[in-house]
PDB file of N, H, CA, C and O in Angstrom:
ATOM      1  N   UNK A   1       1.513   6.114  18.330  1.00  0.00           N
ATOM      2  CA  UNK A   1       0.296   5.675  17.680  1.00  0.00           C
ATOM      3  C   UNK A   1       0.620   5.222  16.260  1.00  0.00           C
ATOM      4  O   UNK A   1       1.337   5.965  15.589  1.00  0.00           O
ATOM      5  N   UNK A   2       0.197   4.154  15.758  1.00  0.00           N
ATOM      6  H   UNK A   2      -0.386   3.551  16.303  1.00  0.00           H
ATOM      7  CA  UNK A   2       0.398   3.527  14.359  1.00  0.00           C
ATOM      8  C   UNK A   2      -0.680   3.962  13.178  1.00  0.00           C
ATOM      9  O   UNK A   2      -1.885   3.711  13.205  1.00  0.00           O
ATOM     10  N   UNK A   3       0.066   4.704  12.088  1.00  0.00           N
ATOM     11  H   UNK A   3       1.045   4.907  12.066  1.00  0.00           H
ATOM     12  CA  UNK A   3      -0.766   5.098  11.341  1.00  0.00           C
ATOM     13  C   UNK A   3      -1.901   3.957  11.015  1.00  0.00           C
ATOM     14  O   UNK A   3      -1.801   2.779  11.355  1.00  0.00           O
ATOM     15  N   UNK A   4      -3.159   4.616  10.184  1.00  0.00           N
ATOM     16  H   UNK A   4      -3.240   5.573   9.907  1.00  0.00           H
ATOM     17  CA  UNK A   4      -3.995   3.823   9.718  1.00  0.00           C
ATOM     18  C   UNK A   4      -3.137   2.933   8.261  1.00  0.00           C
ATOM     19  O   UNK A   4      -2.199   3.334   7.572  1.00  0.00           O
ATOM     20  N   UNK A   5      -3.885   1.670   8.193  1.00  0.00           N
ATOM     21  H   UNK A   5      -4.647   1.344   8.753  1.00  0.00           H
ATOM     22  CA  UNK A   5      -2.689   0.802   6.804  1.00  0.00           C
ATOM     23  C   UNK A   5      -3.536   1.660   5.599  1.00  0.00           C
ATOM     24  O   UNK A   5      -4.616   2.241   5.708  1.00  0.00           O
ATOM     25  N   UNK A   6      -2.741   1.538   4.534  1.00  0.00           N
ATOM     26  H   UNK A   6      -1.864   1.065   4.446  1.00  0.00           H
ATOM     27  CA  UNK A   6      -3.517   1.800   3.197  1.00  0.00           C
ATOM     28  C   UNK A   6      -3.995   0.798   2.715  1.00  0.00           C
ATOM     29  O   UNK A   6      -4.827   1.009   1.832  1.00  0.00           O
ATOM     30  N   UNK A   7      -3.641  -0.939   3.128  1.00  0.00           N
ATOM     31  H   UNK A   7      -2.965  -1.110   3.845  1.00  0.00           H
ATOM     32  CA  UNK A   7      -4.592  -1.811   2.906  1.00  0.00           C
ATOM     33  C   UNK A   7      -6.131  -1.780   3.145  1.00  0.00           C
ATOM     34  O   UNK A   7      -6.796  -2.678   2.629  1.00  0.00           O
ATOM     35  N   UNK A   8      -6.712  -0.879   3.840  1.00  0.00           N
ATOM     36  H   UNK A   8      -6.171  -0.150   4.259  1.00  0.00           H
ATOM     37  CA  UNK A   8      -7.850  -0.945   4.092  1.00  0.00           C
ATOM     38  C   UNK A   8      -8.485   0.121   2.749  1.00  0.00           C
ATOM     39  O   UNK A   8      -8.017   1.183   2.341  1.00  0.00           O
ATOM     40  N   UNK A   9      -9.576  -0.556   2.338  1.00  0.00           N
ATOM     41  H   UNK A   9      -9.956  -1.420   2.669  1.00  0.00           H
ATOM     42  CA  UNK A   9     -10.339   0.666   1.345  1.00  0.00           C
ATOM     43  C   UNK A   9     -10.729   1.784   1.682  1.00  0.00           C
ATOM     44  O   UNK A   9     -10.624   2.660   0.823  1.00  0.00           O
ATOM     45  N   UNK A  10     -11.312   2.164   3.031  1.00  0.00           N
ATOM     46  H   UNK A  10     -11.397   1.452   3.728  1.00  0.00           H
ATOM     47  CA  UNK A  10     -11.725   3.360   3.448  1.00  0.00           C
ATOM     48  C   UNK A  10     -10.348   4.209   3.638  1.00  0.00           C
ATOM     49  O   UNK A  10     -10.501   5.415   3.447  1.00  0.00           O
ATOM     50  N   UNK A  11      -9.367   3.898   3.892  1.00  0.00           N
ATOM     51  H   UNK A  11      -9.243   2.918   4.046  1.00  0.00           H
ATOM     52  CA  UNK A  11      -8.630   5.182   4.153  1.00  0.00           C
ATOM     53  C   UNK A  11      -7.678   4.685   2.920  1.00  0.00           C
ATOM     54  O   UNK A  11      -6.650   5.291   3.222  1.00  0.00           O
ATOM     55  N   UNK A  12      -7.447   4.165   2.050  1.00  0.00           N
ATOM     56  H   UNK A  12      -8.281   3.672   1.804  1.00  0.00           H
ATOM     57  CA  UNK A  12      -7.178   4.133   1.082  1.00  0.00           C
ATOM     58  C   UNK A  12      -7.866   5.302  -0.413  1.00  0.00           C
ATOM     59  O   UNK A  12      -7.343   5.894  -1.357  1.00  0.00           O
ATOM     60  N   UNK A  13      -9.031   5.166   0.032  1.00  0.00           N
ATOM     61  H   UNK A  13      -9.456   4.686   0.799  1.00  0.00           H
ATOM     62  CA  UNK A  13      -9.805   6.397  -0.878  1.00  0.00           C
ATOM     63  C   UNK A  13      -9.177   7.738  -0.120  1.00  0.00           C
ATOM     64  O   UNK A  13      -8.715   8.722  -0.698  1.00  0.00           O
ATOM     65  N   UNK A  14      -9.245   7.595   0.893  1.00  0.00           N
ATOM     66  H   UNK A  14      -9.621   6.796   1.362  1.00  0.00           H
ATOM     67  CA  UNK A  14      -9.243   8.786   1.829  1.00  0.00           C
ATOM     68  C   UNK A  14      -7.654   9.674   1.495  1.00  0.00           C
ATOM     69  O   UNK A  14      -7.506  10.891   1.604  1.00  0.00           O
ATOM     70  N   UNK A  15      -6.782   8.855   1.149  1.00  0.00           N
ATOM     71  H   UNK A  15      -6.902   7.867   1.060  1.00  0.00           H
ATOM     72  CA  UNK A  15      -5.408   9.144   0.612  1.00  0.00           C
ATOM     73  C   UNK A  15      -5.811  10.159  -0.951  1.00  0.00           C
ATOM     74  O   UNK A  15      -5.384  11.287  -1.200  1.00  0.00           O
ATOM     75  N   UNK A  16      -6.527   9.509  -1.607  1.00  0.00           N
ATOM     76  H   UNK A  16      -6.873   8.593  -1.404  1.00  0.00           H
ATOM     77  CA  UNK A  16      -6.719   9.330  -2.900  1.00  0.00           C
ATOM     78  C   UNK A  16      -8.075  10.628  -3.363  1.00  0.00           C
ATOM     79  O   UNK A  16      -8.397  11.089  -4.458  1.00  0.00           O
ATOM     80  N   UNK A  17      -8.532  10.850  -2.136  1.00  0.00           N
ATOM     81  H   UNK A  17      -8.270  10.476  -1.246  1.00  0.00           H
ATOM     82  CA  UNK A  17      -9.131  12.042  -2.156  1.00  0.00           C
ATOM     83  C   UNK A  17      -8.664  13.194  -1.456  1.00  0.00           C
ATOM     84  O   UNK A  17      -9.022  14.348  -1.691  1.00  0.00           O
ATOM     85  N   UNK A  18      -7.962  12.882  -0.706  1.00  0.00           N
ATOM     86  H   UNK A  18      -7.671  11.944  -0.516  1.00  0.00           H
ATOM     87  CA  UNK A  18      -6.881  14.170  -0.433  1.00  0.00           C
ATOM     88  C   UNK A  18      -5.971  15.009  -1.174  1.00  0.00           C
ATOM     89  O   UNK A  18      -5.883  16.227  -1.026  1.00  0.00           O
ATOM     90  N   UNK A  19      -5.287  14.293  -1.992  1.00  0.00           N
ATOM     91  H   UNK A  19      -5.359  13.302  -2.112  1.00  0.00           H
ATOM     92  CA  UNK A  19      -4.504  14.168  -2.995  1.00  0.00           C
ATOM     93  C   UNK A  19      -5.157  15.235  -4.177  1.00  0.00           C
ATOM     94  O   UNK A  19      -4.876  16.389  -4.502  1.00  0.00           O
ATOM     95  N   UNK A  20      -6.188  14.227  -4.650  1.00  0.00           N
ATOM     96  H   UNK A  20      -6.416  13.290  -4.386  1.00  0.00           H
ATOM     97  CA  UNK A  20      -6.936  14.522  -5.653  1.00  0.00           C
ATOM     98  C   UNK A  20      -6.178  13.792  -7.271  1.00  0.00           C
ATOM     99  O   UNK A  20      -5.960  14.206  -8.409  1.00  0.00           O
ATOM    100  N   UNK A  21      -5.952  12.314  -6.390  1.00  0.00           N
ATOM    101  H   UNK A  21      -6.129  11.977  -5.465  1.00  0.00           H
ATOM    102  CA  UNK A  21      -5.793  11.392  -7.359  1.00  0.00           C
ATOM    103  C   UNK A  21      -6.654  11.241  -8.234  1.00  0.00           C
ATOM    104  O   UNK A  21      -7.767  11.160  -7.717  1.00  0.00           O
ATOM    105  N   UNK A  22      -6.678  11.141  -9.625  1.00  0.00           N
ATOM    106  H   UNK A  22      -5.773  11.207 -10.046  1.00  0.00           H
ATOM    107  CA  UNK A  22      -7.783  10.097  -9.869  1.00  0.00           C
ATOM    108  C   UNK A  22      -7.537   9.206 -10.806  1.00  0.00           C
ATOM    109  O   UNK A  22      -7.144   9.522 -11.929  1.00  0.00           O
ATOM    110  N   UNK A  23      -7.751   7.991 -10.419  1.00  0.00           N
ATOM    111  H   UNK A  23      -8.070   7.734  -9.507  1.00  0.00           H
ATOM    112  CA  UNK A  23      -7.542   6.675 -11.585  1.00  0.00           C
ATOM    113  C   UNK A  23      -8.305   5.997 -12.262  1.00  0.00           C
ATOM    114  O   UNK A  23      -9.448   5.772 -11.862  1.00  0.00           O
ATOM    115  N   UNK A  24      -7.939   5.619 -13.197  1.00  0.00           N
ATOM    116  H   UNK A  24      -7.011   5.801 -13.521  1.00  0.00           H
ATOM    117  CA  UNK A  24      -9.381   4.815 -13.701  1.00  0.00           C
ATOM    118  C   UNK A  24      -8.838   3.295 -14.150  1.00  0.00           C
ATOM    119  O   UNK A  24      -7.843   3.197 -14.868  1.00  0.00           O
ATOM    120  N   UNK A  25      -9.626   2.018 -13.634  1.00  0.00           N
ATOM    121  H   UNK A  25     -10.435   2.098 -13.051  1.00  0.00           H
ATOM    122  CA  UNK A  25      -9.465   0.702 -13.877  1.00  0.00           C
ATOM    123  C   UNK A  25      -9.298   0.452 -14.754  1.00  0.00           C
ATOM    124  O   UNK A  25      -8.276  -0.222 -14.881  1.00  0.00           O
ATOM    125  N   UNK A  26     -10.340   0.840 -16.457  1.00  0.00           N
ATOM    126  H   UNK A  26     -11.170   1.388 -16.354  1.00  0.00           H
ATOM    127  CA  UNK A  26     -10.054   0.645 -17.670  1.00  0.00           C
ATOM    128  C   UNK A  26      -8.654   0.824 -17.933  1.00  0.00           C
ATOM    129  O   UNK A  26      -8.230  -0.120 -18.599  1.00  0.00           O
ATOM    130  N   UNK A  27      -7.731   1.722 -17.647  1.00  0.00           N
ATOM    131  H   UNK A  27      -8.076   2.489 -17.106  1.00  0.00           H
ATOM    132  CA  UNK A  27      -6.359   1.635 -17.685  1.00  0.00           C
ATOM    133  C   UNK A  27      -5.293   1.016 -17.039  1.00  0.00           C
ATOM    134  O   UNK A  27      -4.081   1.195 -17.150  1.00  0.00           O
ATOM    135  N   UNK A  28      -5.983   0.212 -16.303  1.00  0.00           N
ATOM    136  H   UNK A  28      -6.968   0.066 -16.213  1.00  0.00           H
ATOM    137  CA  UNK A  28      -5.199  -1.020 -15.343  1.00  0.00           C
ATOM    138  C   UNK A  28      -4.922  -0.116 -13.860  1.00  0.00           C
ATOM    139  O   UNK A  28      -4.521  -0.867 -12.970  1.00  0.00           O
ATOM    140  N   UNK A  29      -5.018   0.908 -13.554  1.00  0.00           N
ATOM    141  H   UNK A  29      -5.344   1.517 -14.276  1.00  0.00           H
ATOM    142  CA  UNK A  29      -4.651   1.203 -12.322  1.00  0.00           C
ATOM    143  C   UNK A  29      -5.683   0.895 -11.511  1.00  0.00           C
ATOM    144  O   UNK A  29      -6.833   1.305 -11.669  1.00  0.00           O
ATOM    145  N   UNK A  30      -5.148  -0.117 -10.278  1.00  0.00           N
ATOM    146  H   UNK A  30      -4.214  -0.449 -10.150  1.00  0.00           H
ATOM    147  CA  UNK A  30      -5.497  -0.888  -9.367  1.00  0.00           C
ATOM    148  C   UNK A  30      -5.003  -0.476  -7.664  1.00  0.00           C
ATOM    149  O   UNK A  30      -3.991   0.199  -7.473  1.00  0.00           O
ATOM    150  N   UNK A  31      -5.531  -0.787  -6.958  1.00  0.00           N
ATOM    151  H   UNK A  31      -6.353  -1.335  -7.114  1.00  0.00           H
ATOM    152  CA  UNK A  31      -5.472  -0.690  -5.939  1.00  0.00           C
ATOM    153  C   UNK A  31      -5.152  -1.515  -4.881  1.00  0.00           C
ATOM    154  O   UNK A  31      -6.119  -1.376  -4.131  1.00  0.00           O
ATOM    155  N   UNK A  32      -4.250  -2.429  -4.267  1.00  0.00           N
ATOM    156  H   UNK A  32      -3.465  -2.542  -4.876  1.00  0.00           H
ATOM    157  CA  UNK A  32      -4.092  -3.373  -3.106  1.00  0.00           C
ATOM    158  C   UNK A  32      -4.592  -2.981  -1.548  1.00  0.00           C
ATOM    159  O   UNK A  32      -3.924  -2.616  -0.581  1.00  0.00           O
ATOM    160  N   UNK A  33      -6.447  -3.266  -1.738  1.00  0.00           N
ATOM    161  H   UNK A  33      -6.990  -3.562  -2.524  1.00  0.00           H
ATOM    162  CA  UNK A  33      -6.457  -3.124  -0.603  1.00  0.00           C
ATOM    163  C   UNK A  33      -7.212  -4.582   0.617  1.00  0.00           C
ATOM    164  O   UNK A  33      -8.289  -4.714   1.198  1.00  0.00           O
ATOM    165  N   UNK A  34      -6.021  -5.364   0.528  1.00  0.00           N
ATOM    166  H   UNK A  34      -5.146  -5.256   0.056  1.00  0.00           H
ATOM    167  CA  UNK A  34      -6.924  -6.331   1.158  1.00  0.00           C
ATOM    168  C   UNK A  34      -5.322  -6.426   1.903  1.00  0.00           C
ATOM    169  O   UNK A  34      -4.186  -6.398   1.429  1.00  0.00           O
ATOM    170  N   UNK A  35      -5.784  -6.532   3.095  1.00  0.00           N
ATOM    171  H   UNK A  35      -6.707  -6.554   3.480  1.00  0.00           H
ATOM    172  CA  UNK A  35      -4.006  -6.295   4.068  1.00  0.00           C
ATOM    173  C   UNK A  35      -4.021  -7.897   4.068  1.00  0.00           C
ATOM    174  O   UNK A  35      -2.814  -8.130   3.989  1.00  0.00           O
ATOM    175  N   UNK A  36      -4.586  -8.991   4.103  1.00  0.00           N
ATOM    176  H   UNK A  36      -5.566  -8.802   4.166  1.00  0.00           H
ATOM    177  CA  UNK A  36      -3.665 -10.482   4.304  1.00  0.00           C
ATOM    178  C   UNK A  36      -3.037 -10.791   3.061  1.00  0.00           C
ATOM    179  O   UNK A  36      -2.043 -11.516   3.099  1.00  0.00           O
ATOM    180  N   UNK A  37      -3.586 -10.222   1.607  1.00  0.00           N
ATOM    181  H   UNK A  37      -4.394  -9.633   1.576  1.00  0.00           H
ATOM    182  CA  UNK A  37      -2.855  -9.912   0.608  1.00  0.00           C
ATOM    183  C   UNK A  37      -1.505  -9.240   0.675  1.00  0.00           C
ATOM    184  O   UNK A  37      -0.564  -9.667   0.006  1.00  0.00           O
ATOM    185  N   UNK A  38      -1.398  -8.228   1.446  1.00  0.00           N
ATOM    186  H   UNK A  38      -2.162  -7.880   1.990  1.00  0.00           H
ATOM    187  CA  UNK A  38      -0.400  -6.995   1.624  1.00  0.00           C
ATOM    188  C   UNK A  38       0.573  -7.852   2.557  1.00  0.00           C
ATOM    189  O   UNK A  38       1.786  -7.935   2.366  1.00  0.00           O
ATOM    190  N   UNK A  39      -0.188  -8.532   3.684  1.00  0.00           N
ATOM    191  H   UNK A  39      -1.174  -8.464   3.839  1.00  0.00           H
ATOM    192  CA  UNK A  39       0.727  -9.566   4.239  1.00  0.00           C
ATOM    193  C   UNK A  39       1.465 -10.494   3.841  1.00  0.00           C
ATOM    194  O   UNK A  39       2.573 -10.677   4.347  1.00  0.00           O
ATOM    195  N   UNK A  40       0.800 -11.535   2.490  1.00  0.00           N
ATOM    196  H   UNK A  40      -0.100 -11.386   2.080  1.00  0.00           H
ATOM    197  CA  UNK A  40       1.845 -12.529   2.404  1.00  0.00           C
ATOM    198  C   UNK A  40       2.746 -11.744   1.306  1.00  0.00           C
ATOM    199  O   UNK A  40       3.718 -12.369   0.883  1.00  0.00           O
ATOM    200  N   UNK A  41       2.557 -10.647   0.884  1.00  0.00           N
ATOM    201  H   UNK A  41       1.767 -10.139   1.229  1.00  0.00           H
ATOM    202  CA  UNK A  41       3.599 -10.437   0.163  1.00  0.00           C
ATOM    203  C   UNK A  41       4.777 -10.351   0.564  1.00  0.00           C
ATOM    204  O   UNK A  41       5.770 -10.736  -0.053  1.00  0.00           O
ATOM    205  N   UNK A  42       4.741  -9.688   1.938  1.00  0.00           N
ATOM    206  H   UNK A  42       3.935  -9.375   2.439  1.00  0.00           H
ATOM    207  CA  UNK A  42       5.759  -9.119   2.925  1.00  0.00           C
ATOM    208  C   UNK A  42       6.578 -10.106   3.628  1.00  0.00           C
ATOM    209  O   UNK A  42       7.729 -10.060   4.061  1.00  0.00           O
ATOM    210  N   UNK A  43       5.405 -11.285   3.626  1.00  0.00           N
ATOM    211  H   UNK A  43       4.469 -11.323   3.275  1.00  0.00           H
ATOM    212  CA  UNK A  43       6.283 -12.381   4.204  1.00  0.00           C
ATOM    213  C   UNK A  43       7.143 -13.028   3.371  1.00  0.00           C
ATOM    214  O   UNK A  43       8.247 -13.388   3.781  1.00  0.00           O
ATOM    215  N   UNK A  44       6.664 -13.284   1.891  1.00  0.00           N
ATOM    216  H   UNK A  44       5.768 -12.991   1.558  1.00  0.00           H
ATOM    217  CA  UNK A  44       7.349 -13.738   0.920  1.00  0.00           C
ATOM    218  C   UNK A  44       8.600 -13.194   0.439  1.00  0.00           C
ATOM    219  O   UNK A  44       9.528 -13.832  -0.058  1.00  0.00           O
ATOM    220  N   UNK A  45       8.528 -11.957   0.636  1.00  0.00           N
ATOM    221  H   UNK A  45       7.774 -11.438   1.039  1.00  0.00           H
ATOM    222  CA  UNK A  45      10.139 -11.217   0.375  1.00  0.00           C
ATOM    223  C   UNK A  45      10.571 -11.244   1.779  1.00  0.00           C
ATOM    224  O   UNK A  45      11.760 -10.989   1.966  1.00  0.00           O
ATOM    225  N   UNK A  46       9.958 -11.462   2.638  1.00  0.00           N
ATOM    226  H   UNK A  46       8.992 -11.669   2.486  1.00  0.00           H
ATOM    227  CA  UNK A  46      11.482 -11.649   3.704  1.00  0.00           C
ATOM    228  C   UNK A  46      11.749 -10.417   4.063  1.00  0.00           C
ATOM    229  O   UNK A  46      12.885 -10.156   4.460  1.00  0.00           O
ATOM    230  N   UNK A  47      10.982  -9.645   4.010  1.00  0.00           N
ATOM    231  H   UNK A  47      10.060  -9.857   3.688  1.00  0.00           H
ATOM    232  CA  UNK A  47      11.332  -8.145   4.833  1.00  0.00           C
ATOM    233  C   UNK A  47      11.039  -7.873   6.473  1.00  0.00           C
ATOM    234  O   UNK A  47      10.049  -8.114   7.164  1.00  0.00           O
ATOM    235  N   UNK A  48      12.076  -7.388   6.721  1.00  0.00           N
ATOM    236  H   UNK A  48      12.880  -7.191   6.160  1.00  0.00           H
ATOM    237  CA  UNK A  48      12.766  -7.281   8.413  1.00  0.00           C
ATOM    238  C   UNK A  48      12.369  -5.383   8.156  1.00  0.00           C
ATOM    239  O   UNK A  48      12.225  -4.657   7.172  1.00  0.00           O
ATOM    240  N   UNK A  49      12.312  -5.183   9.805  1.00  0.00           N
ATOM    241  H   UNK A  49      12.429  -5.772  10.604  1.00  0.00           H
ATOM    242  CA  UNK A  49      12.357  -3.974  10.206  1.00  0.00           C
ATOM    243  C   UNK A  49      13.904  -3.775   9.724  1.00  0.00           C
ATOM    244  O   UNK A  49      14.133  -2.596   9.993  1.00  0.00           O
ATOM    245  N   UNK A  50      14.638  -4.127   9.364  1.00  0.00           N
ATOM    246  H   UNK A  50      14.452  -5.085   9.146  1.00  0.00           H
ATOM    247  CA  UNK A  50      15.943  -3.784   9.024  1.00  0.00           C
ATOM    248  C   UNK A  50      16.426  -3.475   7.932  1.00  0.00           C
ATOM    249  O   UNK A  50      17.412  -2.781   7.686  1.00  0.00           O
ATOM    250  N   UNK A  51      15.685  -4.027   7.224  1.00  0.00           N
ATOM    251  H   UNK A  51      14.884  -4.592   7.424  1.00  0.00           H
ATOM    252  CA  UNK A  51      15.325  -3.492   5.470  1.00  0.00           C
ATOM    253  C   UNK A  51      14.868  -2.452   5.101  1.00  0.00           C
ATOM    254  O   UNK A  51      13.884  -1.845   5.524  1.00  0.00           O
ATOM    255  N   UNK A  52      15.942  -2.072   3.858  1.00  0.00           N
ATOM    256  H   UNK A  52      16.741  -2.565   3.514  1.00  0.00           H
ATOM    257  CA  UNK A  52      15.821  -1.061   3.243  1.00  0.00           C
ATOM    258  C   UNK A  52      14.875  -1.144   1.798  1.00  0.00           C
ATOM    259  O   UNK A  52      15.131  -1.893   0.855  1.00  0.00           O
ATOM    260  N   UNK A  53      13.837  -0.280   1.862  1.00  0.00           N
ATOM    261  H   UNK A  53      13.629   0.329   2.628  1.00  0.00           H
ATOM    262  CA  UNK A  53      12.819  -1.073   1.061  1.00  0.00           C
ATOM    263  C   UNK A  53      12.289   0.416   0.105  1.00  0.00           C
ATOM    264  O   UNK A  53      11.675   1.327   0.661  1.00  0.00           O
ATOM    265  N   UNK A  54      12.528   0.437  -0.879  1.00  0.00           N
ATOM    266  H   UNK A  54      13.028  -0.302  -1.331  1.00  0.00           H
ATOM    267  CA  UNK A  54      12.184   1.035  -2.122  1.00  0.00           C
ATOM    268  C   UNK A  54      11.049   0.870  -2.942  1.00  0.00           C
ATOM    269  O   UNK A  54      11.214   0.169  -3.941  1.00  0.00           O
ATOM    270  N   UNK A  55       9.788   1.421  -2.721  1.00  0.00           N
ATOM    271  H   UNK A  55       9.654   1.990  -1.910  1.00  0.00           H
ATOM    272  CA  UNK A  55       8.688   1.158  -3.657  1.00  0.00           C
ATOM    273  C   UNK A  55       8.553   1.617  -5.045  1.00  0.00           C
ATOM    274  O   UNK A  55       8.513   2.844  -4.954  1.00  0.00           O
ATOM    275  N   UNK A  56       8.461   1.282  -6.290  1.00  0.00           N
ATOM    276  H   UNK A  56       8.494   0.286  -6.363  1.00  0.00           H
ATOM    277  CA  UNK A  56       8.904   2.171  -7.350  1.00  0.00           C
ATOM    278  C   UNK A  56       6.564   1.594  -8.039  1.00  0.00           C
ATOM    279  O   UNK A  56       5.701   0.717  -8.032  1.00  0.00           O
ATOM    280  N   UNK A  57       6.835   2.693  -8.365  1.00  0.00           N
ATOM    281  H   UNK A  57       7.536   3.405  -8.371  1.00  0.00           H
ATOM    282  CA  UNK A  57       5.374   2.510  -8.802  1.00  0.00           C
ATOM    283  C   UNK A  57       4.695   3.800  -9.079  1.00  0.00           C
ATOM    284  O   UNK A  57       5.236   4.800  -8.609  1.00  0.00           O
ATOM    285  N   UNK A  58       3.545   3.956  -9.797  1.00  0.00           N
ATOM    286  H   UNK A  58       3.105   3.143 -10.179  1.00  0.00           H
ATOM    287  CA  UNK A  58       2.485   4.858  -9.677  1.00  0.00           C
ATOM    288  C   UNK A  58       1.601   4.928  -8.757  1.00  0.00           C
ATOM    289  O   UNK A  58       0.917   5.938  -8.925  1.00  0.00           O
ATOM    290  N   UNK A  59       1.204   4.167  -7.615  1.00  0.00           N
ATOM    291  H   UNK A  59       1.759   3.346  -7.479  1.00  0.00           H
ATOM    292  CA  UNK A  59       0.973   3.728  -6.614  1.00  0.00           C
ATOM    293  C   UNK A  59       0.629   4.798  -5.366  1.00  0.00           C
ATOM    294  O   UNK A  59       0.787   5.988  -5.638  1.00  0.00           O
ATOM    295  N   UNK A  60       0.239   4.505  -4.224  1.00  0.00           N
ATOM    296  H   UNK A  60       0.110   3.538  -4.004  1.00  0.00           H
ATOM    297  CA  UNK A  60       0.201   5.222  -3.181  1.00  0.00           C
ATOM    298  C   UNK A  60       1.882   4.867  -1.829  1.00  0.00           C
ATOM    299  O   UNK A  60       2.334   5.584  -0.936  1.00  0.00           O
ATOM    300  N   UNK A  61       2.292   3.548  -2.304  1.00  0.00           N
ATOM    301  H   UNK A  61       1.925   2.965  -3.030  1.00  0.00           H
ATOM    302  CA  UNK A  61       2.760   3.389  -1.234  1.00  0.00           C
ATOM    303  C   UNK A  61       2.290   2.311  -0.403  1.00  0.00           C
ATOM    304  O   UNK A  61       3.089   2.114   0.512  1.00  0.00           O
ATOM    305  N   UNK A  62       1.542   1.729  -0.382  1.00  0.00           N
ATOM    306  H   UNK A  62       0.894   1.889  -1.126  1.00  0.00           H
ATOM    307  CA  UNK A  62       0.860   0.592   0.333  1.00  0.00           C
ATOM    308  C   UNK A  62       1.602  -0.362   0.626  1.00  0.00           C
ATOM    309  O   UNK A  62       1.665  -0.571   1.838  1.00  0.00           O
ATOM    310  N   UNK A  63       2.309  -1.158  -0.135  1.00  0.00           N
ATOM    311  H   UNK A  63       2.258  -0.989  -1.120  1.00  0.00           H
ATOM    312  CA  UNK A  63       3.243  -1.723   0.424  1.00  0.00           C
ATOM    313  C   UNK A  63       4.593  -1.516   1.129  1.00  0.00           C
ATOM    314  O   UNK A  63       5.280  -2.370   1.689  1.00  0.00           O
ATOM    315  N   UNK A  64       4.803  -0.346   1.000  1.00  0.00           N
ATOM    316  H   UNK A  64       4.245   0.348   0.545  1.00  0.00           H
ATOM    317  CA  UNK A  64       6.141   0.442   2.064  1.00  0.00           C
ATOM    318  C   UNK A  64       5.222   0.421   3.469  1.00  0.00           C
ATOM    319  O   UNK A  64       5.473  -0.361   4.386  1.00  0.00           O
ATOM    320  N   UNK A  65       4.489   1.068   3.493  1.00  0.00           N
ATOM    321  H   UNK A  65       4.286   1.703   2.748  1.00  0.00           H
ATOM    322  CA  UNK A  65       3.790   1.332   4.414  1.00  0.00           C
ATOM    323  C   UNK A  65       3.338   0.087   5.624  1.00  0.00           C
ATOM    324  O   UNK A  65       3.059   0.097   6.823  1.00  0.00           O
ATOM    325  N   UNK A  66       3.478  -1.180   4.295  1.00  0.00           N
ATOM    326  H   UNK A  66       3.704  -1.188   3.321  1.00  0.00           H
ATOM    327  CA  UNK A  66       2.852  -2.373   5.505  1.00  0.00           C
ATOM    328  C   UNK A  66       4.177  -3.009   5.822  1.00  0.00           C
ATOM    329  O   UNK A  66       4.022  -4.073   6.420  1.00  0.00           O
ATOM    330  N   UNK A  67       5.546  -2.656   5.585  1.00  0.00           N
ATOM    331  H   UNK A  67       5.672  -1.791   5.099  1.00  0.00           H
ATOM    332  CA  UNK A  67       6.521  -3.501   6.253  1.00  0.00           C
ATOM    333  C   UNK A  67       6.409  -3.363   7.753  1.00  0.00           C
ATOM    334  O   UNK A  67       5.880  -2.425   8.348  1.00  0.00           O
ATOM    335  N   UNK A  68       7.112  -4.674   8.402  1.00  0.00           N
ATOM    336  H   UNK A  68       7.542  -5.437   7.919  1.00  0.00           H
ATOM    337  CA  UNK A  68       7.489  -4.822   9.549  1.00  0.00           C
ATOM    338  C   UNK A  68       8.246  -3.380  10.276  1.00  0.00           C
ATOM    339  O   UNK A  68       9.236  -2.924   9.703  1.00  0.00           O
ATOM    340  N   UNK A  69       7.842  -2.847  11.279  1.00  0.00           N
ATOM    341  H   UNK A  69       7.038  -3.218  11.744  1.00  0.00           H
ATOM    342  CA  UNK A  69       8.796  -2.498  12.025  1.00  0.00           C
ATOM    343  C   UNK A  69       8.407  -0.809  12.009  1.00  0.00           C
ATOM    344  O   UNK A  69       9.100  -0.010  12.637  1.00  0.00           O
TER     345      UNK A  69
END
C-alpha cells in the first residue's frame, strides 16, 4: 500500500499536527502542497528510483517522499 503524499494539504497538516509542529508564514515557513508542483520538480532534476536523494531543510520531507520509485 502507498503511503498518503505530503503534497496534499489535508495530510500534510495531519503530519504537522502529530508532531506538534508549529510554523508561522510571517517567518517565511511555507509549505509545498500542490503535488503537480511537487511533480515538475522531480521531473526537472531527473530523479530515478535509483537515486540517492538527500532532503536538507526545515521542512517535513515532501519532496523525498514524492520521488519515483
Amino acid at each position: 500500500m502507498k503511503e498518503p503524499t505530503l503534497g496534499n494539504p489535508q495530510n500534510t497538516i495531519e503530519v504537522l499536527q502529530k508532531y506538534n509542529f508549529v510554523f508561522q508564514k510571517k517567518f517565511g515557513q511555507n509549505f509545498l502542497i500542490d503535488t503537480h508542483v511537487l511533480d515538475k520538480i522531480i521531473a526537472a532534476a531527473e530523479i530515478t528510483k535509483d537515486d540517492f536523494v538527500l532532503e536538507i531543510g526545515p521542512g517535513i520531507g515532501t519532496t523525498l517522499r514524492t520521488q519515483p520509485g
